[in-house]
C-alpha positions as CSV (number, residue, x, y, z in Angstrom):
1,X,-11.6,-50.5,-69.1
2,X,-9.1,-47.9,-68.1
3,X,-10.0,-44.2,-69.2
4,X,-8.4,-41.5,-70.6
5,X,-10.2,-38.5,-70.5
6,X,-9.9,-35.4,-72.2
7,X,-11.9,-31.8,-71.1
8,X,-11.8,-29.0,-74.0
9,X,-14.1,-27.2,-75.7
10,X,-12.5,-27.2,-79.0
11,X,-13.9,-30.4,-80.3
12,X,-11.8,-30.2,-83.5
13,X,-8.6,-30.5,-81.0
14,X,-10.2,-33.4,-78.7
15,X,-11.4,-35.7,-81.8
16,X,-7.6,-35.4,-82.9
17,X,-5.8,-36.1,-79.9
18,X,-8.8,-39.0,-79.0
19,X,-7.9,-40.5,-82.4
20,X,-4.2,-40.4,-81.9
21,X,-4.4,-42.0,-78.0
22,X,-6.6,-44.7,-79.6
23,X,-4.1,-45.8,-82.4
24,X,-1.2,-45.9,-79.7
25,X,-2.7,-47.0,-76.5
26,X,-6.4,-49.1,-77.6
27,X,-5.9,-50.5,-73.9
28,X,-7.9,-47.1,-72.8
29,X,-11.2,-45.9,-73.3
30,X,-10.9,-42.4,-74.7
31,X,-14.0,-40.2,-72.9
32,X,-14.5,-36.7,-73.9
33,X,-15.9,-33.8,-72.4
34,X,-16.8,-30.2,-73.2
35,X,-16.9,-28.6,-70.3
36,X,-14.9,-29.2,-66.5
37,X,-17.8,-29.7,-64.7
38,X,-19.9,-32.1,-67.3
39,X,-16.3,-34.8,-66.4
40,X,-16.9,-33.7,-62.0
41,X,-20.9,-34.5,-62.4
42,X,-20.2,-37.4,-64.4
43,X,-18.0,-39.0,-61.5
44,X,-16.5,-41.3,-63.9
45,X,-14.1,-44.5,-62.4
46,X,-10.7,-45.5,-63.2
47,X,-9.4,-42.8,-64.7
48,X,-5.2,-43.0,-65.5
49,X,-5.0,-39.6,-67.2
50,X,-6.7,-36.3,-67.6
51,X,-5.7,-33.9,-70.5
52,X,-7.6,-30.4,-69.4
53,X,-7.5,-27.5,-71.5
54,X,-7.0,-24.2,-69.9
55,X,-8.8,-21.7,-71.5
56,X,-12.9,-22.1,-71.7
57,X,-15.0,-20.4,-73.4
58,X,-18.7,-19.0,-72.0
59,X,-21.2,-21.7,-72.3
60,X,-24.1,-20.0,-70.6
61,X,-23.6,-21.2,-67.4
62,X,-19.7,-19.0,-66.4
63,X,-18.2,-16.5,-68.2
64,X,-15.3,-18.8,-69.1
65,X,-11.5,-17.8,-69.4
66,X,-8.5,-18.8,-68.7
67,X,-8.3,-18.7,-64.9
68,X,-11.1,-20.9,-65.3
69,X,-9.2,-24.2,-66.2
70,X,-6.4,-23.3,-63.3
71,X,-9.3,-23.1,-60.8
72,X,-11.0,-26.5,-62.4
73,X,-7.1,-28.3,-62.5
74,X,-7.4,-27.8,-58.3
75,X,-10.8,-29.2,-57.8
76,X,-10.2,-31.9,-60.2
77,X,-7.0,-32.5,-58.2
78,X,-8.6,-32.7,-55.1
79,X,-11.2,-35.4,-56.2
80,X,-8.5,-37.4,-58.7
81,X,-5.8,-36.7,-56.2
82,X,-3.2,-39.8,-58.0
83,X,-4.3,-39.1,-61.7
84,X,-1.3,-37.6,-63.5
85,X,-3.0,-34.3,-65.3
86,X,-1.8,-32.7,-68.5
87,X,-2.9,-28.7,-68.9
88,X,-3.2,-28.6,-72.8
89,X,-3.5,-25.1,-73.9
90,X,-3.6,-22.6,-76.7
91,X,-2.0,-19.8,-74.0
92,X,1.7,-19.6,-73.4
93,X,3.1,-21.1,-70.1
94,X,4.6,-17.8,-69.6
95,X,0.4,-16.6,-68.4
96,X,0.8,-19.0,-65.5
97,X,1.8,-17.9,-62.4
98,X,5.1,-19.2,-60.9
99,X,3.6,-20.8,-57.5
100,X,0.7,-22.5,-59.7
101,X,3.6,-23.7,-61.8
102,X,5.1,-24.8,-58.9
103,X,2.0,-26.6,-57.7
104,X,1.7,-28.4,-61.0
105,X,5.1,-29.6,-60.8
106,X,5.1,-31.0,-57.3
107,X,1.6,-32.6,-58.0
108,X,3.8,-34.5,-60.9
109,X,1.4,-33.0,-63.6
110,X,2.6,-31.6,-66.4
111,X,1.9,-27.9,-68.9
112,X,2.0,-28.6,-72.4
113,X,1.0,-25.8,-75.2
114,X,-1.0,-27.0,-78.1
115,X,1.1,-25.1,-80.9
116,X,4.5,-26.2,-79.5
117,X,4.0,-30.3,-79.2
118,X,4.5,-32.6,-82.0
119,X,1.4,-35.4,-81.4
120,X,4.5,-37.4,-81.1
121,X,5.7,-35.8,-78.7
122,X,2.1,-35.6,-76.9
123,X,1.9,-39.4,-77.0
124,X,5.0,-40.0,-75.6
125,X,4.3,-37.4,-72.9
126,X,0.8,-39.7,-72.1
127,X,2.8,-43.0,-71.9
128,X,5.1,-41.4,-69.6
129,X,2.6,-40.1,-67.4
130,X,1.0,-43.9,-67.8
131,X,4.3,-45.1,-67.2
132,X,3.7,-47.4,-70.3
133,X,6.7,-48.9,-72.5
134,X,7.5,-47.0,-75.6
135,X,7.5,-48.8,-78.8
């Protein structure tokens, strides 16, 4: 089955958005992750769409911050080169730098802030992405 996967540590914020992807689209398996590099390790196959939060928090193993998830988004470009990824984050867009915007945009990806998107909204942003017909 085709996956979905979605990399944040707020686990309130992922069960929410996993819940709402499974209502609308139950074609894809929902996988969730914590951390960045739990999804690279992983390795996991036919993936359609990654939603990566931005800002991490420490876990032990990095400090964690926000330049964290912009430096993740490139390597998991690089592996996941065709997969359309959505930056989900608490931070304003405004923090991001203009050529890493740019880099985003010509990479087809897309910058969405958690406070500002209805989950309908979201979901429509996903089928697009998916390229899936809107009901």
């Amino acid at each position: 089955m085709s996956k979905i996967i979605i990399i944040d540590d707020d686990k309130k914020s992922m069960e929410f958005i996993e819940l709402a992807i499974e209502l609308d689209l139950p074609a894809y398996n929902v996988v969730l992750f914590q951390y960045p590099k739990q999804f690279i390790d992983s390795n996991p196959r036919d993936v359609k769409l990654i939603i990566l939060d931005i800002m991490f928090a420490g876990d032990g193993e990095f400090d964690g911050g926000f330049d964290l998830g912009l430096e993740y988004y490139q390597e998991i470009k690089e592996i996941y080169q065709k997969t359309p990824i959505i930056l989900f984050t608490n931070k304003s867009k405004e923090l991001i730098s203009e050529p890493f915007k740019l880099l985003i945009e010509e990479n087809g990806d897309q910058i969405i802030e958690k406070p500002s998107v209805s989950l309908d909204g979201f979901i429509v942003t996903i089928k697009d992405l998916l390229e899936e017909p809107q009901k």
